[in-house]
MARGUPA-986227 format. One line per 10 residues: number of its first residue (from 1); for each residue z, y, x of N, C-alpha, C. Coordinates in steps of 0.1 Angstrom, whole numbers, plus 5000, padded with zeros to 4 digits. Layout:
MARGUPA-986227
NUM	Z,Y,X,Z,Y,X,Z,Y,X | ...
END
This chain:
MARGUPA-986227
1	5300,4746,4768,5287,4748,4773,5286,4761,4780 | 5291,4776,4776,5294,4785,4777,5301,4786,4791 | 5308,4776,4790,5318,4779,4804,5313,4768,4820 | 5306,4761,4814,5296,4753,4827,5284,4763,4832 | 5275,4769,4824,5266,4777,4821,5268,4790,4839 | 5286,4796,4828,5291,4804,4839,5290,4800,4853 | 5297,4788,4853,5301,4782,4867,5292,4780,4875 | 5278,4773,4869,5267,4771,4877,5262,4784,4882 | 5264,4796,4875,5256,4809,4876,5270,4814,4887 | 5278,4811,4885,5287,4820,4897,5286,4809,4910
11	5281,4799,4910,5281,4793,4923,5266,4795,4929 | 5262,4804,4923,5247,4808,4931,5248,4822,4936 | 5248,4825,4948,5240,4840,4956,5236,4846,4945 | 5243,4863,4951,5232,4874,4941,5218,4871,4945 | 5218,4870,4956,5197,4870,4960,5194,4858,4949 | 5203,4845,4951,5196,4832,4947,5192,4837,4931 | 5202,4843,4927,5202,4846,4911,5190,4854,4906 | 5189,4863,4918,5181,4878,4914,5167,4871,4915 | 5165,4861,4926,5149,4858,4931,5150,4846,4931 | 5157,4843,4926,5152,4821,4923,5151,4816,4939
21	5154,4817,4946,5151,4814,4963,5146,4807,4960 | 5157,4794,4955,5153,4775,4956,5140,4775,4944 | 5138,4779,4935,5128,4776,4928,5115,4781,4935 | 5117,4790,4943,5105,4793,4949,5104,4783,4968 | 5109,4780,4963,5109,4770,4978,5116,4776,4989 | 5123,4788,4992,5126,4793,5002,5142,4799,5004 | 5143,4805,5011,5157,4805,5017,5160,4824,5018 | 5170,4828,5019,5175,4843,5023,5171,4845,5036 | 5171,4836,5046,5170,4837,5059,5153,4837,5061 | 5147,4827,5054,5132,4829,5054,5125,4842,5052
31	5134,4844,5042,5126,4854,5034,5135,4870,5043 | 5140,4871,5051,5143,4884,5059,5136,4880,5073 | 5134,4872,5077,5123,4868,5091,5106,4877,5082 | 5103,4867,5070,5090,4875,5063,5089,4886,5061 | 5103,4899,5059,5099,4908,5057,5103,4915,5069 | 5110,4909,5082,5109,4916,5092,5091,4917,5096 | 5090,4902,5096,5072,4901,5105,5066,4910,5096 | 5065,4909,5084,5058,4921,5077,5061,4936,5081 | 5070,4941,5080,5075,4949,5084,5070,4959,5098 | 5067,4945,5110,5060,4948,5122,5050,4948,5119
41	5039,4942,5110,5029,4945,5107,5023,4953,5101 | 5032,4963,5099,5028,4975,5086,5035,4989,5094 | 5041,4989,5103,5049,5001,5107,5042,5007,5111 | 5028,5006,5117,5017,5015,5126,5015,5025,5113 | 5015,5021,5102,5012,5032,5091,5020,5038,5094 | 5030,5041,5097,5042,5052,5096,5039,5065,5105 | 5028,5060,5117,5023,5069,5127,5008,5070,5128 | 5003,5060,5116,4985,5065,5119,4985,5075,5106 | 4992,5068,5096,4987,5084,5085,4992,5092,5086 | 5001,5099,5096,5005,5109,5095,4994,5120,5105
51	4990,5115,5116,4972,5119,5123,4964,5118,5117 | 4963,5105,5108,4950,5110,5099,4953,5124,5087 | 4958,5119,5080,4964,5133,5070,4962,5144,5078 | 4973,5147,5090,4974,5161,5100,4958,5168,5099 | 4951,5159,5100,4935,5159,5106,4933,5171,5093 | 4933,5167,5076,4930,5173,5068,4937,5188,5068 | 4951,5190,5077,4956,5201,5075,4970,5201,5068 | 4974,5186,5065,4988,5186,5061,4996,5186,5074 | 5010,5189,5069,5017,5189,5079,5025,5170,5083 | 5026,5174,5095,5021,5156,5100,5040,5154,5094
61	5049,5157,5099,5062,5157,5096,5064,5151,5078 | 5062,5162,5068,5065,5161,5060,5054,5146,5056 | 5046,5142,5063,5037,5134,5059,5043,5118,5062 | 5047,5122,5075,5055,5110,5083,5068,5104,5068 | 5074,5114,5067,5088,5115,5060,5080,5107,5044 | 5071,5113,5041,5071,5107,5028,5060,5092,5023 | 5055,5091,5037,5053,5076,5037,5061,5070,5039 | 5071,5069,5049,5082,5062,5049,5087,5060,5035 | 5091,5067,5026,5097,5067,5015,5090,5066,5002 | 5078,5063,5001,5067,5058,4996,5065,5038,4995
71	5062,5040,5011,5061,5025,5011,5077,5019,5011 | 5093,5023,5011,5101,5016,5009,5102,5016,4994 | 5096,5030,4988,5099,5028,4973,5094,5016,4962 | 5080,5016,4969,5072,5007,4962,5073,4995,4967 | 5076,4990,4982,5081,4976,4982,5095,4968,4975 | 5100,4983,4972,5114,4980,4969,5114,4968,4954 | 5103,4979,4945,5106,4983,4929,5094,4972,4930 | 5083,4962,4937,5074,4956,4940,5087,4939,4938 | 5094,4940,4946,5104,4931,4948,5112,4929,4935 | 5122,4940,4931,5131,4936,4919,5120,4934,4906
81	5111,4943,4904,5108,4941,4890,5099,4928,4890 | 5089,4931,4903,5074,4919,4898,5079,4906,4905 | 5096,4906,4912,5101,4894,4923,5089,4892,4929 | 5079,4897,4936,5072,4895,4943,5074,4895,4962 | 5072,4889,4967,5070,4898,4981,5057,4900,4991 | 5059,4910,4981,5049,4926,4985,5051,4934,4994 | 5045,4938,5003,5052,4953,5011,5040,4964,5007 | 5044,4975,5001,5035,4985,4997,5030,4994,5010 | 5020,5001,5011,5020,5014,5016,5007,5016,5019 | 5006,5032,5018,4994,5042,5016,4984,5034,5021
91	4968,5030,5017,4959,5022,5019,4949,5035,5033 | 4949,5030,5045,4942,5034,5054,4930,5035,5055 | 4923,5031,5045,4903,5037,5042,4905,5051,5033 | 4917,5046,5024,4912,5062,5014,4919,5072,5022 | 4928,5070,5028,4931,5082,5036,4924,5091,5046 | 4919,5082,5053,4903,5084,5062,4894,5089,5054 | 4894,5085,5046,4883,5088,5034,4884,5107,5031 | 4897,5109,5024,4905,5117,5020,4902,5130,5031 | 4905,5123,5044,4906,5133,5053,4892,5137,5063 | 4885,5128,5063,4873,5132,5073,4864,5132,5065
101	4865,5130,5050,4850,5129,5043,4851,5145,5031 | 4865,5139,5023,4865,5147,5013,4868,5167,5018 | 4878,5164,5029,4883,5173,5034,4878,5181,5044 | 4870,5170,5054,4862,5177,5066,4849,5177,5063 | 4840,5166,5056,4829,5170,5054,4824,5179,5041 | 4833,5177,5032,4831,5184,5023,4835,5196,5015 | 4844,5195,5027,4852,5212,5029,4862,5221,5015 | 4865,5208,5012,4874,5209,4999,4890,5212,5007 | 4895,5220,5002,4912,5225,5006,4919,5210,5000 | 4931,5205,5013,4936,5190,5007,4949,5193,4995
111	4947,5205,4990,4957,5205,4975,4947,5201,4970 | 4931,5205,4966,4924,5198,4956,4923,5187,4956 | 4924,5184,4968,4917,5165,4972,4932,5158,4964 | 4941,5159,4966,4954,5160,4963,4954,5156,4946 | 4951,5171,4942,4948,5168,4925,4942,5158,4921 | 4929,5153,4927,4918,5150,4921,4926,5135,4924 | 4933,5132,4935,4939,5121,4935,4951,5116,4927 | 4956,5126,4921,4964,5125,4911,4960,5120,4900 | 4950,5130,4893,4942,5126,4881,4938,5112,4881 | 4929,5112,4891,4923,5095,4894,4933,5082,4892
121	4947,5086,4898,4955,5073,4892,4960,5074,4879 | 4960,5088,4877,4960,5081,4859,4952,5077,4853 | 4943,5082,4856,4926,5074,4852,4929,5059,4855 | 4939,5056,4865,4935,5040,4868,4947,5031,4860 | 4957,5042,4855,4968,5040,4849,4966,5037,4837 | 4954,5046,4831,4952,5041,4817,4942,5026,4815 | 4933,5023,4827,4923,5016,4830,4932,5003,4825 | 4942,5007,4837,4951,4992,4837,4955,4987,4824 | 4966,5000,4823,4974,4998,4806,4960,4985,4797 | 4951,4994,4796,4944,4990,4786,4930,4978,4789
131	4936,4971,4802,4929,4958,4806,4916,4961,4813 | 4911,4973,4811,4900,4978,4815,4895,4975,4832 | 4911,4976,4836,4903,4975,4853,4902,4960,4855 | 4907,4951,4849,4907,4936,4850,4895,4933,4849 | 4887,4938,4839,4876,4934,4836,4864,4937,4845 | 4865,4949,4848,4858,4954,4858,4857,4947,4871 | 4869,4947,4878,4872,4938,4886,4863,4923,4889 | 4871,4917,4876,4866,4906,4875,4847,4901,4871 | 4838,4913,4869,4829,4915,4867,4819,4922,4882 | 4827,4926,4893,4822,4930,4905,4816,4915,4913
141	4805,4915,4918,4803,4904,4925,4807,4899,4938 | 4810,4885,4940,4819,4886,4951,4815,4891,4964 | 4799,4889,4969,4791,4896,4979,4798,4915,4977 | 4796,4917,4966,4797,4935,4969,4811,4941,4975 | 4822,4929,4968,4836,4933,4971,4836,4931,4982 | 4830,4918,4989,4835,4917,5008,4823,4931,5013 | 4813,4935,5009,4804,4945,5014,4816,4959,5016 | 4824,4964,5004,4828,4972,5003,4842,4972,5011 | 4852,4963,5012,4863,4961,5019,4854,4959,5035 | 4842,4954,5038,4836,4956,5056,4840,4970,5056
151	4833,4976,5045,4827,4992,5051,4835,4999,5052 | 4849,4998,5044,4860,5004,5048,4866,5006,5060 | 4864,4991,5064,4870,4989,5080,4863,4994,5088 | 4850,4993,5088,4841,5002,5098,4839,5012,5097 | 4843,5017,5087,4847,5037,5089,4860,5040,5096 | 4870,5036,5092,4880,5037,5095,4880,5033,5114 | 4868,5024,5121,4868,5016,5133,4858,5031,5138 | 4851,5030,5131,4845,5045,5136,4850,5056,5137 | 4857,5061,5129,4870,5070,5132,4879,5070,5140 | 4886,5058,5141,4889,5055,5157,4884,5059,5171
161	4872,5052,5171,4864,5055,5181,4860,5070,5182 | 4858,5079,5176,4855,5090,5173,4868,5098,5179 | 4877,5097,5173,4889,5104,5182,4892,5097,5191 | 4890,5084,5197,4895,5081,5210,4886,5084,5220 | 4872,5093,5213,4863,5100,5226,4853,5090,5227 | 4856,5076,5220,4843,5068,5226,4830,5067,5217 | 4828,5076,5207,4820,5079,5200,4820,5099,5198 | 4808,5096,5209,4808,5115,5208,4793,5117,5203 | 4793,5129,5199,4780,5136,5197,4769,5134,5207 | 4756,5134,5204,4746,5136,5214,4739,5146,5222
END
């Protein structure tokens, strides 16, 4: 039994072994086309957060450098542990957020904004651990969630517009 067991497991791909390809219906080849196209669809972060951040006063370089290595971290460890395919990286409202609200309008230095961002995910760290944000979650109505994911995008479209000059002062 022991020695069939082997055979079947050594006649399968590391990927096949590592991520079930065939149980999930898909192929090695599928699945590197998906994370190329993903890939093209997510690379603009590599060059909008580093202008939006710059905006708060970080340095745009070391910003560049560590989203890159952020979003491969988290797609990476997104992939082997949860076998999902996920592509991670920095969410572009709280950044905005971070930078034109917390930082410019409210004149906070972005080490504090920084902190308070830290704290906050362990606040969401423990929320999770202890099922807390599930609940929450699952208790938001589904009107407020699409209200809140619009508003994101129309700050963020307004922000846009705002540095591309087409939204100036009166």
């Amino acid at each position: 039994m022991s020695q069939q067991h082997t055979t079947q497991t050594s006649g399968r791909g590391l990927l096949e072994r590592v991520f079930k390809l065939r149980e999930h219906g898909t192929s090695a080849r599928t699945e590197v086309i998906a994370g190329f196209t993903t890939f093209l669809t997510m690379v603009y972060i590599v060059f909008v957060n580093p202008q939006i951040l710059g905006a708060a006063g970080m340095d745009t370089s070391a910003v560049f450098v560590t989203t890159c290595l952020i979003a491969a971290l988290g797609s990476i460890l997104m992939g082997l542990f949860a076998n999902l395919p996920v592509a991670l990286a920095p969410a572009m409202g709280l950044n905005a957020f971070f930078a034109f609200v917390v930082v410019g309008a409210m004149g906070l230095p972005w080490q504090i904004g920084m902190g308070a961002i830290f704290w906050g995910a362990v606040g969401l760290l423990l929320l999770t651990i202890f099922r807390v944000r599930y609940w929450m979650i699952a208790n938001i109505p589904v009107s407020l969630r699409v209200g809140i994911t619009s508003g994101i995008g129309l700050f963020i479209g307004m922000m846009g517009l705002k540095n591309a000059g087409v939204i100036v002062a009166n």
